[in-house]
N, C-alpha and C positions, 0 to 999 in steps of 0.2 A: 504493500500500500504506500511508504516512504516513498520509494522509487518512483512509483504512477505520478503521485503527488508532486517529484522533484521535478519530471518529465513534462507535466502540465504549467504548473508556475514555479520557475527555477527561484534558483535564493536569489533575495533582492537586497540593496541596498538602503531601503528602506527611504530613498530622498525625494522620489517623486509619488507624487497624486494622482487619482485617475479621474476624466469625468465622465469615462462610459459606466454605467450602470451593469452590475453585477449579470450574467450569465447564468443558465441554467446547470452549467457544467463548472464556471465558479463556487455555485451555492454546492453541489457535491464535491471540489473538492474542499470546502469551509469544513463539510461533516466529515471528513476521509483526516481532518486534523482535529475532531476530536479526540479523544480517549475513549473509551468504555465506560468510563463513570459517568464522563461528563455527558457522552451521546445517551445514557441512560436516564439523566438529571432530567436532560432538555425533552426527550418523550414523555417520562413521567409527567412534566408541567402541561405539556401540550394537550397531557389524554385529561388527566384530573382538571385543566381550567379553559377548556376548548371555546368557551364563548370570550373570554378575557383574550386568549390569545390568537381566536382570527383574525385574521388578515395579515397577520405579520410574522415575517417571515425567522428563518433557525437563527437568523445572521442577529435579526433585533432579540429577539428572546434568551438567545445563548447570555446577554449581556447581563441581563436580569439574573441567568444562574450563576455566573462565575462572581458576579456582584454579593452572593449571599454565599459564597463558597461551597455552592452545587446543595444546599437546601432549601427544595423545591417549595416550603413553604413560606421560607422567608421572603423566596424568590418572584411569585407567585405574591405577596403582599406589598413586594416592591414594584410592581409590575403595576396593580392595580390603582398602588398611591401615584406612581407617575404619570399613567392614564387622565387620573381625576386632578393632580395639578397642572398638565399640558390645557386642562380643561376649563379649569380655574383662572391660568395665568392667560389665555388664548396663544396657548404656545403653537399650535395646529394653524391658528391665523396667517394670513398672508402675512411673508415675511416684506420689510423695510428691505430691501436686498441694499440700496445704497446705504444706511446706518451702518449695516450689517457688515460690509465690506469695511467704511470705515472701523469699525471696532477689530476688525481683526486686523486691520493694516498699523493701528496705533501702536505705537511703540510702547504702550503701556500694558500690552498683553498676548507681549511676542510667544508665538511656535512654530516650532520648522521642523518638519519632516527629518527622520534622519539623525535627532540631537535624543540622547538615551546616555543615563549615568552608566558607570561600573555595574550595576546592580541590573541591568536592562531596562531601567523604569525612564518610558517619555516623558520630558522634560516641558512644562510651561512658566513663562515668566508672567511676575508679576512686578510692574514699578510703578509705584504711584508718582514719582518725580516726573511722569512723564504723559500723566492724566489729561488728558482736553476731557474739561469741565463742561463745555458748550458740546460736545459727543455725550457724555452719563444724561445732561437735563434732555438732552433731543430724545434720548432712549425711554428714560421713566424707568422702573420696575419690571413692569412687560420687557418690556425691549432689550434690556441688561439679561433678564433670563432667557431670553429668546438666544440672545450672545453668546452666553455663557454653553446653553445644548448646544447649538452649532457648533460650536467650536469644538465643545468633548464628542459628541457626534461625527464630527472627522476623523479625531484622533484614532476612537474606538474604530471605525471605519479601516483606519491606515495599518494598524496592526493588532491582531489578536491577540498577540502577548499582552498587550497594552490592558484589553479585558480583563485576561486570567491576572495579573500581577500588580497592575496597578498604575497611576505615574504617578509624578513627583511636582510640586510647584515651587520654585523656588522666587522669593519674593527681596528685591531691592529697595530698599526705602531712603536709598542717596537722589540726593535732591530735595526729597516729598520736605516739606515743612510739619511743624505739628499742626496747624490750623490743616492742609491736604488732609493729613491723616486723621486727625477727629470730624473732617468732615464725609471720610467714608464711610466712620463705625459711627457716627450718630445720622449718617441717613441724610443729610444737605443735598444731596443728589439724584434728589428724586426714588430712591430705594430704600429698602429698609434691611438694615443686616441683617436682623435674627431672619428677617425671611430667606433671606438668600442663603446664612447660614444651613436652615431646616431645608430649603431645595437641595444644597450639597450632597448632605448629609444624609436625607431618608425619599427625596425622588428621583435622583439619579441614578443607573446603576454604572459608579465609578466607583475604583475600589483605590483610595487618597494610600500612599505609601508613604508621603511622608510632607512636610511643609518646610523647607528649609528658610529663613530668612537671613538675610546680610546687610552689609552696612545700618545696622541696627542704630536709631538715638540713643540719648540714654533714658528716654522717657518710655522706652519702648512697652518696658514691664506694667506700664498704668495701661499702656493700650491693649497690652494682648489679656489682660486683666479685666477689662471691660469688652472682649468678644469671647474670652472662654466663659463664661456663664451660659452661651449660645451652643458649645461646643459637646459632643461627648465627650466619656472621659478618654475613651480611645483615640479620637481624634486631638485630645489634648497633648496625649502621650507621644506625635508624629509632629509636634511644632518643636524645630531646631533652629539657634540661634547660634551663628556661627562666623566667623571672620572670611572674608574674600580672599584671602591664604587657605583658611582650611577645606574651600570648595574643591581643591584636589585631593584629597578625604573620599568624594563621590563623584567626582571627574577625571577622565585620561585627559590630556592636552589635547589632544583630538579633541574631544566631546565639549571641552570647555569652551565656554565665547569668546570671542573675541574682548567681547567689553569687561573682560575681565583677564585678558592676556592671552585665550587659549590659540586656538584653531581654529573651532566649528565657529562659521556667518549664521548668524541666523538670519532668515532673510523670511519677507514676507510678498515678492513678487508671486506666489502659486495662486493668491485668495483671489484676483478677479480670474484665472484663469480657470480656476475650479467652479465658484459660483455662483458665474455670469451664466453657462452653459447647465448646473444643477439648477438653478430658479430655486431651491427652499434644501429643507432640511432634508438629507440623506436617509436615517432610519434602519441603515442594514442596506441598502439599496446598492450603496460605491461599495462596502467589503471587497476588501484585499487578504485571502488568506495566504500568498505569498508567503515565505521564512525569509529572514535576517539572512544576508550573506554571512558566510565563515570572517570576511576580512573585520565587516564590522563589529561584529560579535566580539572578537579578541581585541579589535579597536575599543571598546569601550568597557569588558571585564580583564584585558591586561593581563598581568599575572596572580589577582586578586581572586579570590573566594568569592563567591556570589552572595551579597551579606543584608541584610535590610538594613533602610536606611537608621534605624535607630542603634544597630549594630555600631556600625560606622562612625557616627554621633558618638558613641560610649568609648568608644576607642581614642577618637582624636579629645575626647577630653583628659584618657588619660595617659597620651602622650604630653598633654599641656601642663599634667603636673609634674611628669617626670620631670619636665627640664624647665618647671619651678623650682 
């Protein structure tokens, strides 16, 4: 089955996007790359919740199971919650494609195809230094969540590891001011955070590996103080605070950006080219079950153990004391 699978979509290097729409013989080989468990997870949902989950196909639903770590009932309740906040939020609604485009072209919340720590986890930024404020009010709430799925909506799309394991966000706060930053956590921008928080967190199906933040103030501790109230305590346990030195901790010089010394551009020339031609949200639709080429794979795990990020984190703190 490897073979058939390598024979049909060879390893890729994971840098480009597609905007033809998924295949009858991509969706089998999607299912030819599950496991046994997983192909067993994703029937089980399909037969016990048949009216929840017509219309939509293994590629959307797989997401829902690997989100709840193949328990079909978790899964199966995440499924349902997201349905009814897509519903809530008019997430379904015609999308703004022009916003849309802008939000993802803003440098305030760059991804590129192709950027993956040590750890395999796809990588998103987040700077608030680099916010157009006149972009968050044109959006509202809707529109910000509208941003927000499209955007993990490709990601999940571009790689199914990215499902099964999870990514990473790693957030700059060089530049941002405290005035920028207390006006994202108390809401100045037309949004409200615990909501966005609670969308993350329980109608998504992403599965958070971990939250790195850099270039921290020193005021940082009041702010993340006043959004972990919002937070699980799980998700509390995955916010890492960490010096722009110790980002090679979870980065090869490859993988690392540029704007921080490394190699990898990120760039965001793919977003009109992807979708101008999609017109709305993908859904399983673009699925790539492609594999990582061998080069990038050892491009960005190196000579390193495959570790989670809080692993990682525990590590470079106690190299920080050794050589205190």
């Amino acid at each position: 089955m490897a073979s058939d699978l390598e024979d049909n979509f060879p390893p890729s290097d994971k840098r480009t996007l597609t905007a033809v729409p998924a295949s009858e013989e991509t969706m089998k080989a999607f299912r030819a790359r599950l496991t046994e468990q997983e192909a067993a997870a994703l029937d089980q949902l399909k037969s016990s919740e048949p009216a929840l989950c017509e219309g939509w196909s293994d590629a959307f639903l797989m997401r829902f199971v690997w989100a709840r770590k193949l328990d079909v009932t978790r899964a199966a309740e995440l499924l349902k919650d997201h349905l009814e906040w897509r519903e809530e939020y008019g997430i379904n609604d015609p999308l703004d494609m022009d916003l849309m485009i802008r939000y993802l072209k803003n440098d305030a919340f760059p991804w590129s195809p192709g950027n993956y720590t040590k750890q395999g986890y796809s990588v998103s930024y987040l700077r608030p230094g680099f916010m157009d404020k006149t972009l968050l009010e044109d959006l509202g709430l809707r529109g910000v969540m509208q941003a927000h799925w499209i955007a993990m909506d490709t990601v999940l799309d571009h790689d199914i590891d990215v499902n099964r394991h999870g990514g990473i966000v790693v957030e700059d706060l060089a530049g941002a001011s405290f005035w920028d930053l207390k006006g994202l956590v108390s809401g100045h921008y037309s949004w409200d955070v615990r909501k966005l928080g609670e969308c993350l967190q329980n109608k998504l199906p992403f599965r958070m590996g971990g939250f790195i933040i850099v270039n921290a103030p020193w005021y940082i501790k009041l702010l993340t103080a006043a959004i972990k109230p919002f937070l699980k305590p799980k998700m509390r346990k995955k916010i890492h605070i960490c010096s722009v030195d110790d980002l090679h901790h979870y980065f090869t010089d490859e993988q690392l950006p540029t704007w921080y010394g490394g190699k990898f551009e990120v760039k965001t020339d793919w977003v009109e080219e992807i979708f101008i031609p999609r017109g709305g949200l993908s859904n399983g639709k673009y699925i790539s079950p492609g594999l990582r080429s061998t080069d990038l794979i050892e491009g960005y795990t190196g000579e390193h153990p495959i570790k989670t990020v809080e692993e990682l984190a525990a590590e470079a703190k106690g190299k920080k004391k050794k050589k205190g």
